[in-house]
Backbone as JSON, one array per atom type, in Angstrom:
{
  "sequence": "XXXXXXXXXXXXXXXXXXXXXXXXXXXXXXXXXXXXXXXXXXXXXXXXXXXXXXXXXXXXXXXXXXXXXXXXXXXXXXXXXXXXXXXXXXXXXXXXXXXXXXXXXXXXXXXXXXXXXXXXXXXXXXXXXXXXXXXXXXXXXXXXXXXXXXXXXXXXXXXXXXXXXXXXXXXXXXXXXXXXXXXXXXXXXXXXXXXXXXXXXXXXXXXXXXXXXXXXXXXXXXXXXXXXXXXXXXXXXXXXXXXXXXXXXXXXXXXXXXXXXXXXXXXXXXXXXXXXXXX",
  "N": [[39.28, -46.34, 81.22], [41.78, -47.87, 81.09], [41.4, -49.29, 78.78], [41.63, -48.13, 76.48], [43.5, -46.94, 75.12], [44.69, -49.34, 74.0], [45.31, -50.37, 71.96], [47.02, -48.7, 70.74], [50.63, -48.84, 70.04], [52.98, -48.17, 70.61], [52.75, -46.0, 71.89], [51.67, -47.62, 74.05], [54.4, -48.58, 74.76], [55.85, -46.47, 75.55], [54.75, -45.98, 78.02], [55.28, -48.16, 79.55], [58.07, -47.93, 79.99], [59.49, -48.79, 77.93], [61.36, -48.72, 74.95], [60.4, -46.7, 72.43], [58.95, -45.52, 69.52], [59.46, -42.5, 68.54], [57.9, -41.25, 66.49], [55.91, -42.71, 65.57], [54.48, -42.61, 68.69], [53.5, -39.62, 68.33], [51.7, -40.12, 66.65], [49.95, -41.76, 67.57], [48.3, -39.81, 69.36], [47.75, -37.78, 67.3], [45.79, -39.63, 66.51], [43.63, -39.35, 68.1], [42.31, -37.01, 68.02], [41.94, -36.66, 64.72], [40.94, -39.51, 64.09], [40.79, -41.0, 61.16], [43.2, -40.73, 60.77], [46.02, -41.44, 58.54], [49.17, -43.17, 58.45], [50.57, -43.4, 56.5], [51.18, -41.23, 54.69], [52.65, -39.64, 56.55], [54.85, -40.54, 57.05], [55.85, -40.9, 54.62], [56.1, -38.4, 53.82], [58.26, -37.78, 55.49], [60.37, -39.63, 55.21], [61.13, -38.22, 52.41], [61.88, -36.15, 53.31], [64.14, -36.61, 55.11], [65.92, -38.21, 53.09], [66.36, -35.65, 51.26], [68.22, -34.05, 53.0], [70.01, -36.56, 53.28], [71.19, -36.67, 50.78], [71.83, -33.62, 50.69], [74.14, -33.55, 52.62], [75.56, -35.43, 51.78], [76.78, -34.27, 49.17], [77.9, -32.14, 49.86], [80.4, -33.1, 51.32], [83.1, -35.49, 53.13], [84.61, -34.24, 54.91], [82.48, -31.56, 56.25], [81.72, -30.02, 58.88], [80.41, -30.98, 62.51], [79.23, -28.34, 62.9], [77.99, -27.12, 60.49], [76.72, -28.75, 59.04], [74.52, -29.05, 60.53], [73.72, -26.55, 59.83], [73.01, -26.97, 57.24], [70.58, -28.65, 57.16], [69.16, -27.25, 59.03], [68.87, -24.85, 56.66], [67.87, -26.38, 54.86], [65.03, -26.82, 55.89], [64.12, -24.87, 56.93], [64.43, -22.73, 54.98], [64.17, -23.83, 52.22], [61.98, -25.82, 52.3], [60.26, -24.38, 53.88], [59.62, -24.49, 56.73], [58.19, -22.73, 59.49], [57.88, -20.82, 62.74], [55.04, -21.04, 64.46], [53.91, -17.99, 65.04], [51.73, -16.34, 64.78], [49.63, -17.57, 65.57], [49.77, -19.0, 68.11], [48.78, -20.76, 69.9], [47.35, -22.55, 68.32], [45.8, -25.88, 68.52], [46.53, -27.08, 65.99], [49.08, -27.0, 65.75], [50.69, -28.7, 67.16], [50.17, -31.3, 66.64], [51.81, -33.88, 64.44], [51.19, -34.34, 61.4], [49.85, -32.62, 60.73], [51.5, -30.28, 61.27], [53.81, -31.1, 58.98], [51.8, -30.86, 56.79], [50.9, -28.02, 56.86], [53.89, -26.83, 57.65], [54.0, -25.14, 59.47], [54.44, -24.66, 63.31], [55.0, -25.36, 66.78], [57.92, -24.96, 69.12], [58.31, -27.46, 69.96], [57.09, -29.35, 68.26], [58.52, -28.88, 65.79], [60.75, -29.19, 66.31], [60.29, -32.05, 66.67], [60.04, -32.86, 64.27], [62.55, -32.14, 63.42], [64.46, -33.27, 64.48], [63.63, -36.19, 63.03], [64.82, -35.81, 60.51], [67.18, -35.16, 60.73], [68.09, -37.72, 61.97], [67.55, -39.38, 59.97], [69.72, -38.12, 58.08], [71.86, -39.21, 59.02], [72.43, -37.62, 61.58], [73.19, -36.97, 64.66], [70.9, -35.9, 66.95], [69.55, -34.19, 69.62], [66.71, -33.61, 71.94], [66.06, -30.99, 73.6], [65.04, -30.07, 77.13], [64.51, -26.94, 77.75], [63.2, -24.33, 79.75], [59.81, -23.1, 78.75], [60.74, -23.11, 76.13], [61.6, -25.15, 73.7], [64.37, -26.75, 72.53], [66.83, -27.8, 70.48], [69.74, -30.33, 70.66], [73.61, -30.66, 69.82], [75.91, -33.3, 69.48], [79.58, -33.26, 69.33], [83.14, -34.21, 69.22], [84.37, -32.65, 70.3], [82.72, -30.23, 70.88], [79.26, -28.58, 71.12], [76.21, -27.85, 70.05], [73.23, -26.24, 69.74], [70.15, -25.68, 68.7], [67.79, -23.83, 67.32], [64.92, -24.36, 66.56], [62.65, -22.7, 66.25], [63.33, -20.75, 65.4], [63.73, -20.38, 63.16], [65.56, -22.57, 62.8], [68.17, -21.62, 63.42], [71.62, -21.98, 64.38], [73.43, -22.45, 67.45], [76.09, -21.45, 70.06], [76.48, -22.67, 73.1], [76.53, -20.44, 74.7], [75.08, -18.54, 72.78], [72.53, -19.83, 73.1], [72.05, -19.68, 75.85], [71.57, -16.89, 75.74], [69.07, -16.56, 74.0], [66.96, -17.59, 75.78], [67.08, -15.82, 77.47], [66.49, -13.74, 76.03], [63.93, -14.07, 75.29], [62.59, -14.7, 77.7], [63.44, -12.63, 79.66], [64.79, -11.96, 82.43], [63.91, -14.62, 83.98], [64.74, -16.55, 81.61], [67.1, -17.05, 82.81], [68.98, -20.08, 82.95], [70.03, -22.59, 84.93], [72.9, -25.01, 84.39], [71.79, -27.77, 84.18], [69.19, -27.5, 82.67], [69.68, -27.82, 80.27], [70.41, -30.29, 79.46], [69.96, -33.87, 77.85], [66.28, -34.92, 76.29], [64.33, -37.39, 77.24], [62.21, -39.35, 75.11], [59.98, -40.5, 76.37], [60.01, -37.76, 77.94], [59.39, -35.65, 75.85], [56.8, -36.29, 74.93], [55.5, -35.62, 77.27], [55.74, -33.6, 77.26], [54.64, -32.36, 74.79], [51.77, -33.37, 75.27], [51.25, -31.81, 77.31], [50.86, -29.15, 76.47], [49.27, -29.35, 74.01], [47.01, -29.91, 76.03], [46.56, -27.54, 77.37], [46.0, -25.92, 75.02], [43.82, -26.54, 74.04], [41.88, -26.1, 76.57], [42.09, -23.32, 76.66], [40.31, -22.78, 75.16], [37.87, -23.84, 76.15], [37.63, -26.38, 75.25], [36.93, -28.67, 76.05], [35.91, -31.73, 75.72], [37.72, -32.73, 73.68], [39.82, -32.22, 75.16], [40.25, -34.72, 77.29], [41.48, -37.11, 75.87], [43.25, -36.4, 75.83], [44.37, -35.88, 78.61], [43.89, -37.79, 79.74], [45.85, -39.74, 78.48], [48.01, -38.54, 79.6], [47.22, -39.29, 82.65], [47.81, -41.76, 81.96], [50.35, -42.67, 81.75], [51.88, -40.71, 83.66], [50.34, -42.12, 86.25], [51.08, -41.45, 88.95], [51.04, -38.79, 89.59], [49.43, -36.67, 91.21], [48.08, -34.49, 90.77], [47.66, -34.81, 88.28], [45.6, -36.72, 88.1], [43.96, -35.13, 89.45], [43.3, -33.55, 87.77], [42.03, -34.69, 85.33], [39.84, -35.89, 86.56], [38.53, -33.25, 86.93], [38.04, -32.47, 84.52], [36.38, -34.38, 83.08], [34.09, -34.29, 84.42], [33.15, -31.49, 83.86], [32.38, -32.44, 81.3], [30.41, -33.99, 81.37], [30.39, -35.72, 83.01], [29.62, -37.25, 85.85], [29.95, -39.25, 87.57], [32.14, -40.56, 86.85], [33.9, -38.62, 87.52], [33.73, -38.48, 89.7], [34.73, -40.5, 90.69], [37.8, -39.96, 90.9], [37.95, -37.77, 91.74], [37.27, -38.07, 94.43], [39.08, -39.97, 95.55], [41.56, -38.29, 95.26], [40.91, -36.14, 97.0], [41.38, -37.13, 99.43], [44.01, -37.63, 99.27], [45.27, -35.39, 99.43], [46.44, -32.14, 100.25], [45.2, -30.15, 103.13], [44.56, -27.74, 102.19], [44.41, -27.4, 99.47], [42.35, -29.97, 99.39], [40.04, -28.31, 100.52], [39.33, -26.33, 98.54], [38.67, -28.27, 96.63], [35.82, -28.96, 97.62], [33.83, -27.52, 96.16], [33.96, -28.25, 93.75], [33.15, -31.48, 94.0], [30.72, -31.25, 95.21], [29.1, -29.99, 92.96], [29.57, -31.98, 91.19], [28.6, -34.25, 92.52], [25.34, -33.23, 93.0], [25.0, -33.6, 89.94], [24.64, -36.16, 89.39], [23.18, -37.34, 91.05], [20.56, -36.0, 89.99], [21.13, -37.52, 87.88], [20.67, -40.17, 88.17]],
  "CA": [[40.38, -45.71, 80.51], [42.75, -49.04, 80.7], [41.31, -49.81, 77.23], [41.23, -46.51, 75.48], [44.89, -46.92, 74.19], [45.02, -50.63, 73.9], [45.78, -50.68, 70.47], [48.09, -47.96, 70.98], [51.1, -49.85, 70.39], [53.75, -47.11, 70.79], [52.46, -45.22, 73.04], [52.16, -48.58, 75.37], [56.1, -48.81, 75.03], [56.38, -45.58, 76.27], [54.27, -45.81, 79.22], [55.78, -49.26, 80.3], [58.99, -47.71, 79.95], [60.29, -49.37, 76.56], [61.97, -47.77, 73.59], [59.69, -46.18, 71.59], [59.59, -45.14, 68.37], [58.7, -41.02, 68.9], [56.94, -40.54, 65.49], [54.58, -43.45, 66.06], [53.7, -41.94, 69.73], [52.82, -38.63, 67.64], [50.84, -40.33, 65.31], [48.63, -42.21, 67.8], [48.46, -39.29, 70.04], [46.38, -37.41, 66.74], [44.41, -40.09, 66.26], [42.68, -39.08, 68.97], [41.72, -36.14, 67.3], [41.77, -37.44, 63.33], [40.68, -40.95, 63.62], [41.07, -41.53, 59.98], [44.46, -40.17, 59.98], [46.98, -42.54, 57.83], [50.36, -42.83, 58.57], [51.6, -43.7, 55.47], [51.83, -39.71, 53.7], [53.83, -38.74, 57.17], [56.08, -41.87, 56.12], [56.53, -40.39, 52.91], [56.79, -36.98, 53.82], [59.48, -37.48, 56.65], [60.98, -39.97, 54.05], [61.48, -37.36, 51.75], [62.95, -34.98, 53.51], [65.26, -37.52, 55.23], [66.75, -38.16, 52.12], [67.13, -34.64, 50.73], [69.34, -34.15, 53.79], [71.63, -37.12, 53.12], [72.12, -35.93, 49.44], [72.3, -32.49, 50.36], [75.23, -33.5, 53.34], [76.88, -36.32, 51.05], [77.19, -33.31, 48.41], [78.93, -31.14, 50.97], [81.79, -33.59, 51.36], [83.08, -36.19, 54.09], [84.87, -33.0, 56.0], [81.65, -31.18, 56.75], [81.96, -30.01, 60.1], [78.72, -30.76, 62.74], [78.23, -26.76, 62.78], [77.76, -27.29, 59.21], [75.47, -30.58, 58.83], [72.99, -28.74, 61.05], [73.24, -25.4, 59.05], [72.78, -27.63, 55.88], [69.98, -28.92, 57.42], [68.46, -25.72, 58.67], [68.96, -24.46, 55.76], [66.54, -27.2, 53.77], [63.8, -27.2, 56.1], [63.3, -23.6, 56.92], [64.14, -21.8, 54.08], [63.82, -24.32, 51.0], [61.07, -26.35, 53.15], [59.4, -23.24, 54.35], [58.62, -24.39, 58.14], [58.28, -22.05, 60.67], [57.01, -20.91, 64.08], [53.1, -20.29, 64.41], [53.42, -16.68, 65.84], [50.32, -16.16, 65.11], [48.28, -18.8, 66.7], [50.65, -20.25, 69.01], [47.66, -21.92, 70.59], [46.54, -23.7, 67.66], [45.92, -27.6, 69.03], [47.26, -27.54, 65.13], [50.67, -26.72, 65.75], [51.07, -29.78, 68.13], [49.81, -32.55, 65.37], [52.8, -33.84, 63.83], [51.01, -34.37, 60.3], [49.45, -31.14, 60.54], [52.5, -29.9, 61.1], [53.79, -31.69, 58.27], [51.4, -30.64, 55.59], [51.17, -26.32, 56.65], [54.5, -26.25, 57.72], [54.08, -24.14, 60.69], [54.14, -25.59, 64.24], [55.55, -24.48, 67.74], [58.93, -24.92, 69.6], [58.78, -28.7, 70.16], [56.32, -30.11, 67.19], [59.23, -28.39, 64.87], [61.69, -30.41, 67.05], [60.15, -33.45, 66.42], [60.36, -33.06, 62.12], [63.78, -31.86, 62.98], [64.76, -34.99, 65.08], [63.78, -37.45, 61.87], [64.94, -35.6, 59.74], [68.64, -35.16, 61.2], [68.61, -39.35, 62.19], [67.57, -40.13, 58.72], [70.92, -38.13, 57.33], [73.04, -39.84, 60.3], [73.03, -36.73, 62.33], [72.36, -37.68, 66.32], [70.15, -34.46, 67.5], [68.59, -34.7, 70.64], [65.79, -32.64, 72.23], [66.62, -30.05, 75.28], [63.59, -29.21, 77.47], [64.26, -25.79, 78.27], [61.41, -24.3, 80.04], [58.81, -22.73, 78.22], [60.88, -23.16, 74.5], [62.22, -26.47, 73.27], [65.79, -26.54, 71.77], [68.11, -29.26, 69.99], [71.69, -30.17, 70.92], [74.5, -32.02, 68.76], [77.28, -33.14, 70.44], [80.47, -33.47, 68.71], [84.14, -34.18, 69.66], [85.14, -31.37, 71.2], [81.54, -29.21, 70.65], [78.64, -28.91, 71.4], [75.18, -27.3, 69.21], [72.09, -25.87, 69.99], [68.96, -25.61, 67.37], [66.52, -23.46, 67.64], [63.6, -24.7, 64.87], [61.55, -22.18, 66.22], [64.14, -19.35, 65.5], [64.23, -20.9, 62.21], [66.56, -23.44, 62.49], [69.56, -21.06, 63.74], [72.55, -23.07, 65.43], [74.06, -21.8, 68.35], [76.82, -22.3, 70.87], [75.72, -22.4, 74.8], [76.02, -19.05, 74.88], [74.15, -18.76, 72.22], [71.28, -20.88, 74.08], [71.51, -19.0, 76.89], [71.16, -15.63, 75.25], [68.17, -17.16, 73.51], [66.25, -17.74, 76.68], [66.81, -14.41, 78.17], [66.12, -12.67, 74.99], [62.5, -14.03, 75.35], [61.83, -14.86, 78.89], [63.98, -11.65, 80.59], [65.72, -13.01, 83.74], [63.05, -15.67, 84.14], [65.17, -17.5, 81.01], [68.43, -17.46, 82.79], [69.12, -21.11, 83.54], [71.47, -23.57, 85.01], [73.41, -25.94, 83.05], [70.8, -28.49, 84.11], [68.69, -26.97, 82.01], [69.96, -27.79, 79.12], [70.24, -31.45, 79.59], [68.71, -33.95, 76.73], [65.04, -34.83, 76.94], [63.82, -38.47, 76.56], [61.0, -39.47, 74.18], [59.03, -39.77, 77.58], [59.24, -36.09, 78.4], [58.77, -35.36, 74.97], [55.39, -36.97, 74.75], [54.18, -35.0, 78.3], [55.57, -31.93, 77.01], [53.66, -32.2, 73.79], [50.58, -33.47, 75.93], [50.37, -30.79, 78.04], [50.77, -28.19, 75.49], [47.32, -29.3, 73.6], [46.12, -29.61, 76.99], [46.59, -25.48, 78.05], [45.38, -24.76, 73.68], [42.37, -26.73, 74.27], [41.75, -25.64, 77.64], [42.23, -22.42, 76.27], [38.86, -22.44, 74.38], [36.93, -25.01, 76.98], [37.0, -27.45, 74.56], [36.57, -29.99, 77.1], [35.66, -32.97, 74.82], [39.0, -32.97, 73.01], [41.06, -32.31, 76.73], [40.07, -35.55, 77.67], [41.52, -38.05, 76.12], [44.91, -35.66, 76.14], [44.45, -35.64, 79.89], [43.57, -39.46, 80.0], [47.46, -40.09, 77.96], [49.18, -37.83, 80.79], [47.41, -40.03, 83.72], [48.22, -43.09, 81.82], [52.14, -41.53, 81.49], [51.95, -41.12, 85.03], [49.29, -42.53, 87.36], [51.54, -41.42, 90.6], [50.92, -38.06, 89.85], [47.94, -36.49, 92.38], [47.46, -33.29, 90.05], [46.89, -35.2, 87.11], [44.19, -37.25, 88.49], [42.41, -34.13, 89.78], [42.53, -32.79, 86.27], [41.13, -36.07, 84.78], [38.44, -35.68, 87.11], [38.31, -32.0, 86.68], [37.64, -32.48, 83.11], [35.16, -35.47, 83.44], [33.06, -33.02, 85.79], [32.79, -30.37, 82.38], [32.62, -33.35, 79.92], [28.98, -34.15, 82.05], [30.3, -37.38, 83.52], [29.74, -36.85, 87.18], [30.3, -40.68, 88.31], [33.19, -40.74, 86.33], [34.39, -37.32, 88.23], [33.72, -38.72, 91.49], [36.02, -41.81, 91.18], [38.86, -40.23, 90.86], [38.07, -36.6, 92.75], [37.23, -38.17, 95.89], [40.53, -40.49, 95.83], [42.6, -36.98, 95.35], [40.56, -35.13, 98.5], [41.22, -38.0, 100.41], [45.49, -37.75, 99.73], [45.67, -33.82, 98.91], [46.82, -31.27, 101.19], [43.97, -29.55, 103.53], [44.02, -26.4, 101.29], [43.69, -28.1, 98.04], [40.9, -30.56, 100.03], [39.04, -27.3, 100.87], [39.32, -25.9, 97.34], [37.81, -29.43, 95.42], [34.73, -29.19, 97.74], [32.74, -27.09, 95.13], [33.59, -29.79, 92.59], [32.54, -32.45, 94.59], [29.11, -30.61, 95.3], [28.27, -30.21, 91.36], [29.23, -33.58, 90.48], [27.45, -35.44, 93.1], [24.35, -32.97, 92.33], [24.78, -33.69, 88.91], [25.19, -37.56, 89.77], [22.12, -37.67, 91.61], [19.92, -35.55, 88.91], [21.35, -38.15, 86.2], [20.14, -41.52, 88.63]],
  "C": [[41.46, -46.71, 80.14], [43.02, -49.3, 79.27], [41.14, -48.67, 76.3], [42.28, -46.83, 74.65], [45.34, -48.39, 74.12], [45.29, -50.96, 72.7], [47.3, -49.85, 69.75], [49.64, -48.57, 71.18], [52.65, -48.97, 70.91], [53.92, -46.51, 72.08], [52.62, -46.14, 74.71], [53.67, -48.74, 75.94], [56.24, -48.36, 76.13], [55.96, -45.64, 77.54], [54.95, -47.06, 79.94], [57.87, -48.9, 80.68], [60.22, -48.42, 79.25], [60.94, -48.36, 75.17], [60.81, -47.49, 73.07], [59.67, -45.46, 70.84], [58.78, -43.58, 68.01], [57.54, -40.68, 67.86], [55.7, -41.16, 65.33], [53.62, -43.2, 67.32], [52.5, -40.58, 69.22], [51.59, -39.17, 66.82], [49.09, -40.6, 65.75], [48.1, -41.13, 68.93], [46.9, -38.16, 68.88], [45.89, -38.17, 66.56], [42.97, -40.3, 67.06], [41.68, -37.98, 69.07], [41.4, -35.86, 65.74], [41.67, -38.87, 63.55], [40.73, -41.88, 62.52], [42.44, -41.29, 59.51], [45.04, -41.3, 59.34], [48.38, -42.24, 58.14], [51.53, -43.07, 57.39], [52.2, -42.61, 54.68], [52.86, -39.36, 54.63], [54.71, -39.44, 57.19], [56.88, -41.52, 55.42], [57.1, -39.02, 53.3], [58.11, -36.69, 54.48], [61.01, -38.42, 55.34], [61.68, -39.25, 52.78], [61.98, -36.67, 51.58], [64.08, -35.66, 54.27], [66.21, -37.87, 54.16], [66.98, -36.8, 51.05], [68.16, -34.19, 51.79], [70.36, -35.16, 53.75], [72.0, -36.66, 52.16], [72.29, -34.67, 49.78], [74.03, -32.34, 51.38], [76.2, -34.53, 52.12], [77.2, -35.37, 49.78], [78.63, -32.58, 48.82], [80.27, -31.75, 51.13], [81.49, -34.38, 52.92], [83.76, -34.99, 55.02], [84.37, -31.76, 56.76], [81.67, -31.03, 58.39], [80.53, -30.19, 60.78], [78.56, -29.66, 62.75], [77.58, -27.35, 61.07], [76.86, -27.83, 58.65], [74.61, -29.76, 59.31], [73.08, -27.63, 60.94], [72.47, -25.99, 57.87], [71.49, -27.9, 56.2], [68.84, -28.0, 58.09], [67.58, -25.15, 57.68], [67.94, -25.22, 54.77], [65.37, -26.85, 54.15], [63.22, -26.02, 56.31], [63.36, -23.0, 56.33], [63.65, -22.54, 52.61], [62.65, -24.89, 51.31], [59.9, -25.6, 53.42], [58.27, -23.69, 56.23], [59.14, -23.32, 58.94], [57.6, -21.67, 61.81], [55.75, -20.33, 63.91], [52.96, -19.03, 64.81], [52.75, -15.86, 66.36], [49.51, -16.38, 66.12], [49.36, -19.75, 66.74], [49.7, -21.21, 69.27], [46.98, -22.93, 69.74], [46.84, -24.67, 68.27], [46.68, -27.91, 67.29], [48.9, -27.78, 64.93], [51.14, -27.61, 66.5], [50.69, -31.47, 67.37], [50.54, -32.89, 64.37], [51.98, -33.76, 62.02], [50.21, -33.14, 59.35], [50.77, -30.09, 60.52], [53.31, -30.03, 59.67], [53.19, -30.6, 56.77], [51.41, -29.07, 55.37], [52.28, -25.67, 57.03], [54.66, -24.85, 58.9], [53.67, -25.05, 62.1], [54.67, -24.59, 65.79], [57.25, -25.55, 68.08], [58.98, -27.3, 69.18], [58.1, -29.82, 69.04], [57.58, -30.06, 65.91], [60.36, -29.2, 65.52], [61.7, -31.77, 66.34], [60.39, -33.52, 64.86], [62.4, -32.76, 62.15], [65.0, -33.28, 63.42], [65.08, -36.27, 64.07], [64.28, -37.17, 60.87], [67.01, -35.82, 59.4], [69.15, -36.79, 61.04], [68.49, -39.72, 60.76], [69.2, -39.71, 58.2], [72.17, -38.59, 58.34], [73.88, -38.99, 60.7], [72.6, -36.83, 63.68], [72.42, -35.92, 66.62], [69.6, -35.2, 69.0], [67.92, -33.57, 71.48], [66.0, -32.38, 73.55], [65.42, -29.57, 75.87], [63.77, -27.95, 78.01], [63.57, -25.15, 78.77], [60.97, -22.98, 78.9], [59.32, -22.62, 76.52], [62.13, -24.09, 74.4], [63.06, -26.19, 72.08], [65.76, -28.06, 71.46], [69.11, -28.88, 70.67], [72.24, -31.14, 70.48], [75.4, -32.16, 69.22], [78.51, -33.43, 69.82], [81.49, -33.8, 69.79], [84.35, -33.85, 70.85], [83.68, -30.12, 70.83], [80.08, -29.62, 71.21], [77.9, -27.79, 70.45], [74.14, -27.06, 69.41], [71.1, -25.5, 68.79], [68.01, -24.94, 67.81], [65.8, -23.63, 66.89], [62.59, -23.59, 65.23], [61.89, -21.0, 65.31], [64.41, -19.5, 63.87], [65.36, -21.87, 61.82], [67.64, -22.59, 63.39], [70.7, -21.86, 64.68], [73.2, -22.15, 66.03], [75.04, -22.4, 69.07], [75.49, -22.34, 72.08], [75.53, -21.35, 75.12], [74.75, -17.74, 74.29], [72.7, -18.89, 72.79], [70.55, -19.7, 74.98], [70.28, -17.77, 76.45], [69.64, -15.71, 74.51], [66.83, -17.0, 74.52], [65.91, -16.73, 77.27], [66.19, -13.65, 77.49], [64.13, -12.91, 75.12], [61.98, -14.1, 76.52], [62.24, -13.49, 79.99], [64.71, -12.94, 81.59], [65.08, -14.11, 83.96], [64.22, -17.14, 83.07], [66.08, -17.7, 81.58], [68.34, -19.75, 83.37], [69.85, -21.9, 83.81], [71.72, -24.59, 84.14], [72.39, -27.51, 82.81], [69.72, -28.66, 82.95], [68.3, -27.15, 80.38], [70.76, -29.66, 78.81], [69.59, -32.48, 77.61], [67.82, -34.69, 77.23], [64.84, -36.06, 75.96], [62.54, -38.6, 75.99], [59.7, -39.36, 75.36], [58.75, -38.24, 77.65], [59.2, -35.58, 77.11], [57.48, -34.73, 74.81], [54.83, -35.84, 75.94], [54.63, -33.8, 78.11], [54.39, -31.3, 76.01], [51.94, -32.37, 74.18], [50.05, -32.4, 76.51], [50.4, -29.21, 76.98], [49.49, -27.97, 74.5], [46.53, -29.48, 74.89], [45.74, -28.22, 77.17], [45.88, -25.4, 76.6], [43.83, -25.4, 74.26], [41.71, -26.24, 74.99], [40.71, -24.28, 77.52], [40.78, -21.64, 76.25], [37.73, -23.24, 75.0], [36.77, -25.95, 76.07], [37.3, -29.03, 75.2], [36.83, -31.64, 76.27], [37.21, -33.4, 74.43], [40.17, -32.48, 73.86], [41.2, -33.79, 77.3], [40.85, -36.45, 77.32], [42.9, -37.71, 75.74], [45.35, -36.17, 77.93], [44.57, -37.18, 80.26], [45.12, -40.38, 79.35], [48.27, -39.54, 79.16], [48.76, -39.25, 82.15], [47.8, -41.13, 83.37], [49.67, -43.3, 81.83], [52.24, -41.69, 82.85], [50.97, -40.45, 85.97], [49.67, -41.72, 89.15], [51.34, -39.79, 90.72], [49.66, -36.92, 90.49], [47.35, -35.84, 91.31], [46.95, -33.69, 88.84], [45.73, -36.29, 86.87], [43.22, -36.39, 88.58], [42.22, -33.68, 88.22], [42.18, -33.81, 85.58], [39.73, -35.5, 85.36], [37.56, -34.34, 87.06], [37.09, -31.94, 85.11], [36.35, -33.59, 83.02], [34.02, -35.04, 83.71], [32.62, -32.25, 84.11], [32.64, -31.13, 81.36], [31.21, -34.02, 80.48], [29.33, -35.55, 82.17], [30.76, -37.22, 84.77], [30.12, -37.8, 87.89], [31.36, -40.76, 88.57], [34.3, -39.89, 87.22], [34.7, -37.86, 89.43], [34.58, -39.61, 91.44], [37.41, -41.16, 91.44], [39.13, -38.44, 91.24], [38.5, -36.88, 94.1], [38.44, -38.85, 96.49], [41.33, -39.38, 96.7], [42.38, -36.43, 96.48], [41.41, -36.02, 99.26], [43.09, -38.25, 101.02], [46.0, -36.26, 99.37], [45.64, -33.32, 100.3], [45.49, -30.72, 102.24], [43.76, -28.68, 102.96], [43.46, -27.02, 100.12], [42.47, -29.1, 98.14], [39.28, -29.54, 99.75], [38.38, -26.36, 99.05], [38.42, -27.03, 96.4], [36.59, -29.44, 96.44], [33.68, -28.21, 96.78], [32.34, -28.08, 94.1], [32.91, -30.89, 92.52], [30.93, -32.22, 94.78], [28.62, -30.37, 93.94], [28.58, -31.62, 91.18], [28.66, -34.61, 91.48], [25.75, -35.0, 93.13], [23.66, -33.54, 91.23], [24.41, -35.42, 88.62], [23.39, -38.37, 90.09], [20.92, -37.31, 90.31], [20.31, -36.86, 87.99], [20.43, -40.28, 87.29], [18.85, -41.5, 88.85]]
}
């Protein structure tokens, strides 16, 4: 796996813990599922709409307030633009592919983030992405203010109260949350939000094959984490690579709890079956 993303030049940043440039992470993130993708149309396209947002704010005037800038901006991408939330088929793995995103204009909470992110920095508006749990906000910070985005909600800007009300309205009491909560979210947790999000669509449908080398970006993201080893190996096991399974099952038994021990011995018993059958 070392060499899977070795060309990955972005994505290496991020994992070494360097700046990285978010739309290039996205990019090489589908080319793990489009291999021929090009990055030069989502260039253009982000390009494009980056600059109908400075002319449509340098129109507006230099006294544009930030509520304003990120109505203006709203206002381009979800109603003149026409993006909005997948409602449908949340689960599409499409709605998590920035250039797919991109070309149908429909995406989920945090893919719609990310177009709203380049789109804002191009007109020299600083957005920055809130991980809320289970639905990814913006926030703009002004002066004396502060701004919340919902791109899913269509763009709509809110205060904090706003926010809140937001969270509850969809999660019930589950959304209430502390001010923590509402924090901003570095290009790192970005990336493993967006990861694990085509992890669960794929999942979804067992499509094993195309979990993998999602699952294989999270352990490379972070190695220290136990659970995302076992699901490497998990997946390995259903992807008919039983060797592969075993390296990095038997580790996990060996520093996992005694319940969760007792629980991976089935796993361990098909893939060293399967192990043996294949030698």
């Amino acid at each position: 796996m070392s060499d899977r993303f070795a060309n990955d030049v972005e994505f290496n940043k991020l994992c070494a813990g360097e700046p990285a440039q978010l739309v290039g992470v996205m990019l090489e993130i589908a080319a793990d599922e489009y291999p021929h993708l090009e990055r030069e149309p989502v260039d253009r396209a982000l390009a494009r709409l980056g600059a109908a947002a400075r002319r449509r704010l340098r129109m507006a005037g230099d006294d544009l307030s930030l509520h304003d800038k990120l109505v203006e901006i709203s206002r381009l991408l979800f109603v003149e633009e026409g993006f909005h939330g997948n409602r449908e088929a949340y689960y599409d793995p499409r709605n998590s592919y920035l250039h797919e995103v991109l070309e149908r204009r429909v995406g989920i909470p945090i893919s719609l983030s990310i177009v709203y992110l380049a789109v804002a920095a191009a007109a020299g508006v600083e957005v920055r992405g809130v991980p809320t749990p289970g639905h990814f906000l913006l926030s703009a910070v002004g002066d004396a203010e502060v701004w919340f985005i919902d791109p899913f909600g269509d763009g709509e800007v809110l205060d904090l109260n706003g926010a809140r009300g937001r969270l509850i309205e969809l999660f019930g009491t589950h959304g209430a949350v502390s001010d923590e909560a509402f924090c901003s979210a570095s290009n790192f947790e970005i990336v493993v939000r967006v990861l694990r999000n085509l992890k669960a669509a794929y999942a979804m449908d067992d499509r094993w094959a195309e979990t993998l080398p999602v699952q294989e970006r999270l352990v490379a993201m972070m190695p220290e984490r136990q659970e995302e080893r076992r699901d490497l190996g998990l997946i390995l096991l259903r992807t008919g690579r039983p060797h592969q399974a075993l390296a990095w099952l038997c580790p996990y038994v060996e520093q996992c709890d005694a319940d969760n021990a007792r629980m991976m011995q089935p796993y361990l018993k098909t893939a060293r079956k399967m192990a043996a059958e294949m030698n």
